[in-house]
RODO-2510 file (C-alpha; in nm, 4 decimals, decimal comma):
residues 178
     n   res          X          Y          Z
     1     x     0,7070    -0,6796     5,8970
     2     x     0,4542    -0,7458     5,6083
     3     x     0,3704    -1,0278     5,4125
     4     x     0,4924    -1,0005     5,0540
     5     x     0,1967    -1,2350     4,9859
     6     x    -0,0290    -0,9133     5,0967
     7     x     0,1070    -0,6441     4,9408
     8     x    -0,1176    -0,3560     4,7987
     9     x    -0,0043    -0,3955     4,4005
    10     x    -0,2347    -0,2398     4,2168
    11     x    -0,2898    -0,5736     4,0487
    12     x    -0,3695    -0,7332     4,3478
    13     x    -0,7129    -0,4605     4,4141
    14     x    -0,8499    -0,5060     4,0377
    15     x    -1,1484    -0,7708     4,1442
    16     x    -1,1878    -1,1068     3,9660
    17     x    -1,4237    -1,0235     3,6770
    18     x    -1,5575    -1,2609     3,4263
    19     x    -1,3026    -1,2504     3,1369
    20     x    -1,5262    -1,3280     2,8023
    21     x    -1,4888    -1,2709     2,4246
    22     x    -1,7208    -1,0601     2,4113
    23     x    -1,7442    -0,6937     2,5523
    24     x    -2,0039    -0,5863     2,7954
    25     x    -2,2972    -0,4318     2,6558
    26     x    -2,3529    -0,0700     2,6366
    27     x    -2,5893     0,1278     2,8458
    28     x    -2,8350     0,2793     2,6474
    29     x    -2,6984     0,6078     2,7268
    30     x    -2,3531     0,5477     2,5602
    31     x    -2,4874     0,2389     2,2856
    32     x    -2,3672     0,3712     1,9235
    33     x    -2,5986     0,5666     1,7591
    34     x    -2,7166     0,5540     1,3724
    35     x    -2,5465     0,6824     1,0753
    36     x    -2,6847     1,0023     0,9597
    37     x    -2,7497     1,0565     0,5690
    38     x    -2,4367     1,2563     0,5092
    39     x    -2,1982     1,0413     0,6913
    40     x    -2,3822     0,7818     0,4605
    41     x    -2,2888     0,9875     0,1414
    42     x    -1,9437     1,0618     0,2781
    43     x    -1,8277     0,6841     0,3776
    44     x    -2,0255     0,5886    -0,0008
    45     x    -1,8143     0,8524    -0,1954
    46     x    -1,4521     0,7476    -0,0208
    47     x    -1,5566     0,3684    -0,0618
    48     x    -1,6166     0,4715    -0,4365
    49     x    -1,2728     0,6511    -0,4400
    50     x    -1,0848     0,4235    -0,2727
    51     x    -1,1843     0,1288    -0,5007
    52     x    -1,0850     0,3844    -0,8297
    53     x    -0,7462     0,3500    -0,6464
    54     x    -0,7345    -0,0250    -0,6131
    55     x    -0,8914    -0,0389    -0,9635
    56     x    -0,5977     0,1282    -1,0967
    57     x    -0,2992     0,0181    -0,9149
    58     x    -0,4323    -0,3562    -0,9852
    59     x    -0,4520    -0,2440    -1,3588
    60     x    -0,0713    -0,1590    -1,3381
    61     x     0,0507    -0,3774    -1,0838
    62     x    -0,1086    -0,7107    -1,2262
    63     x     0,1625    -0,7399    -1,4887
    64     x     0,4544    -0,8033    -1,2765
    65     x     0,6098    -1,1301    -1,2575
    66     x     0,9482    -1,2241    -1,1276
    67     x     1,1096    -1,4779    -1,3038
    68     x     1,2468    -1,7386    -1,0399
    69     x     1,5027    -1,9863    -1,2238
    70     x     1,3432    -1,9080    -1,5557
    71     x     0,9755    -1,9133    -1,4466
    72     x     0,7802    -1,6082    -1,4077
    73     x     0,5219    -1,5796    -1,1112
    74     x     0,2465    -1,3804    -1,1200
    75     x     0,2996    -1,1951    -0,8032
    76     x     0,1129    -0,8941    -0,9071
    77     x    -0,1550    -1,0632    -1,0417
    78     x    -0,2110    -1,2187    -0,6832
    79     x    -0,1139    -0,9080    -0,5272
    80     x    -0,3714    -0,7037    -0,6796
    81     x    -0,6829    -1,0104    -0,6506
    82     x    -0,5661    -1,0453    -0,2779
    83     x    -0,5858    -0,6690    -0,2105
    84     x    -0,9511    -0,6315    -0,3989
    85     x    -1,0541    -0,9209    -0,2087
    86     x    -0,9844    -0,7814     0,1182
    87     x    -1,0698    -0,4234     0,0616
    88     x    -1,4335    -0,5675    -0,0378
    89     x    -1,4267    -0,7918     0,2640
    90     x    -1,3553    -0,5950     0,5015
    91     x    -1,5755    -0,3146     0,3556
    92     x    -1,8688    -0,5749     0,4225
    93     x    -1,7443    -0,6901     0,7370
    94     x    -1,6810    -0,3802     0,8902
    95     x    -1,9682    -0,1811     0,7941
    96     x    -2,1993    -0,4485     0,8244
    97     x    -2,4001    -0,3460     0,4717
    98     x    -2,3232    -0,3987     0,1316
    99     x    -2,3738    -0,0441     0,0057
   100     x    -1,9818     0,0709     0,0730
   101     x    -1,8577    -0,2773    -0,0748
   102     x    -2,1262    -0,2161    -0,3686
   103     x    -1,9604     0,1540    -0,4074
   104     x    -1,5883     0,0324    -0,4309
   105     x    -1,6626    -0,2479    -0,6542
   106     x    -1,8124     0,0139    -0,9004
   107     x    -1,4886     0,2252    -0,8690
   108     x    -1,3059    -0,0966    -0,9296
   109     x    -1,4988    -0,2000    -1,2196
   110     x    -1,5308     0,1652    -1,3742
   111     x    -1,1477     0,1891    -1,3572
   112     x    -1,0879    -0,1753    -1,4969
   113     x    -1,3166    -0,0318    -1,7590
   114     x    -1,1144     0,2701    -1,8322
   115     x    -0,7844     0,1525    -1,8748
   116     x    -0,8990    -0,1681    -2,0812
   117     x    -0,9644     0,0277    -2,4002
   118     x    -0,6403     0,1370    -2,6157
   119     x    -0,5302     0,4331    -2,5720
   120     x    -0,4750     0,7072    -2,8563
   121     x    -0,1092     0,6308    -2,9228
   122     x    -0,2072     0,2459    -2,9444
   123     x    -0,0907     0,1465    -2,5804
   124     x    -0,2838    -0,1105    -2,3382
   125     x    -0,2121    -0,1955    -2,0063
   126     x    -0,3566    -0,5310    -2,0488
   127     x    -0,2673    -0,7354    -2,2298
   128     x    -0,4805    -1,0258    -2,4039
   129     x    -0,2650    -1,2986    -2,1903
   130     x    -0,4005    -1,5390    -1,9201
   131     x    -0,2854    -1,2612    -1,6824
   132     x    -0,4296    -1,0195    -1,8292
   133     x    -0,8032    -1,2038    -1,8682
   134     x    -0,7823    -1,3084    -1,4769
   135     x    -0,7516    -0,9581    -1,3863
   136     x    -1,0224    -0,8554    -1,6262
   137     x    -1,2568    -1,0733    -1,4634
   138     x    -1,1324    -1,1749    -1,0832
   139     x    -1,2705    -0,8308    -0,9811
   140     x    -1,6224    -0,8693    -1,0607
   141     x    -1,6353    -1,2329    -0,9744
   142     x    -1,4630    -1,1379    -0,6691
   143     x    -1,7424    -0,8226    -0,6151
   144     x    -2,0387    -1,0413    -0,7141
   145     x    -1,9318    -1,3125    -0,4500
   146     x    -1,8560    -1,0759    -0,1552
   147     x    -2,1851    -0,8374    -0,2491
   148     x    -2,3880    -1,1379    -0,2578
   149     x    -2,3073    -1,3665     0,0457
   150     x    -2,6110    -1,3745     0,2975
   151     x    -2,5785    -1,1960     0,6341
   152     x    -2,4591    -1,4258     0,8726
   153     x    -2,6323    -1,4049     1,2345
   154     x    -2,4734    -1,2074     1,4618
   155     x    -2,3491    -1,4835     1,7861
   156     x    -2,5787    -1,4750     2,0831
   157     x    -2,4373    -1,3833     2,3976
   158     x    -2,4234    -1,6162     2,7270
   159     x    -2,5217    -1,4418     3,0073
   160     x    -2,4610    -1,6259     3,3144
   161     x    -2,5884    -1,5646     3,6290
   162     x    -2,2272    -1,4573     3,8071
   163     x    -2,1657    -1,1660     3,5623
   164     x    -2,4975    -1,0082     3,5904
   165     x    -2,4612    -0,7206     3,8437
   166     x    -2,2212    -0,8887     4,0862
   167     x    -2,0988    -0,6466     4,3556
   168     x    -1,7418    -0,6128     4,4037
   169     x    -1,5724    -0,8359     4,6666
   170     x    -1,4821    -0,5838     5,0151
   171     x    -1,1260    -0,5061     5,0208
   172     x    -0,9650    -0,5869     5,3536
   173     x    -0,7269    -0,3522     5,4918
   174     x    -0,4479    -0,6063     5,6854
   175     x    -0,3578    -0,3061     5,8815
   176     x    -0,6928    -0,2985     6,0581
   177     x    -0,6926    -0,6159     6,2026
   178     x    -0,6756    -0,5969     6,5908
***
């Protein structure tokens, strides 16, 4: 009869291994490798594109405000600054340069731009309001703050002397004992 306590789970054969934040480092065989100048030009173009989409929906979407026992909240107009915010932000963050974030705050702007001026029937879809003047001018604030902010240093990793190149403890087969 076996011991439960011994069984062969698979669980129980995955050795102890140092469990840290961080992932272990590459070998230099598989580390990342650069960015080549088209996938440059490609992720620039979409990051320009993508922030002509968040310019517009903002423009339209900044307007709407519920009106919750007779006051209105500007839920689109915090909507639309949350959602330029993050798209530059995690732009930055992501791609770790400010080129991409630089490209979609130009789409953002240029489309702010656009649909700003009156159109030919007389139409604008902003208003001169206090809505209407945040979202003419969160954006760029917004694109100057998050295109300016210094590079922060990337976190140095521990290395202790355990996880360097341990060997793997011998499995014992309790069959084989004698």
């Amino acid at each position: 009869m076996t011991d439960p306590a011994q069984s062969s789970s698979p669980a129980a054969s995955i050795p102890a291994r140092d469990e840290g934040w961080l992932p272990p480092s590459l070998p230099h065989d598989e580390a990342p490798q650069e960015q080549t100048l088209a996938s440059r030009i490609v992720g620039l173009v979409l990051a320009f594109l993508v922030g002509l989409a968040y310019g517009a929906i903002g423009t339209v979407a900044h307007a709407w405000a519920p009106s919750i026992l007779g006051v209105a909240i500007p839920v689109g107009l915090l909507l639309s600054i949350l959602g330029i915010a993050m798209l530059l932000l995690g732009l930055r963050i992501v791609l770790g340069s400010r080129l991409a974030a630089t490209a979609a705050a130009v789409g953002i702007m240029l489309m702010l731009v656009l649909l700003l001026t009156e159109s030919a029937g007389g139409s604008v879809l902003i208003p001169q309001s206090v809505a209407g003047l945040v979202w003419t001018f969160s954006p760029g604030l917004i694109a100057v703050l998050v295109i300016a902010w210094p590079k922060l240093p990337e976190p140095r990793r521990a290395v202790s002397a355990t996880s360097v190149a341990t060997p793997a403890p011998a499995e014992v087969d309790p069959t084989s004992q004698a």
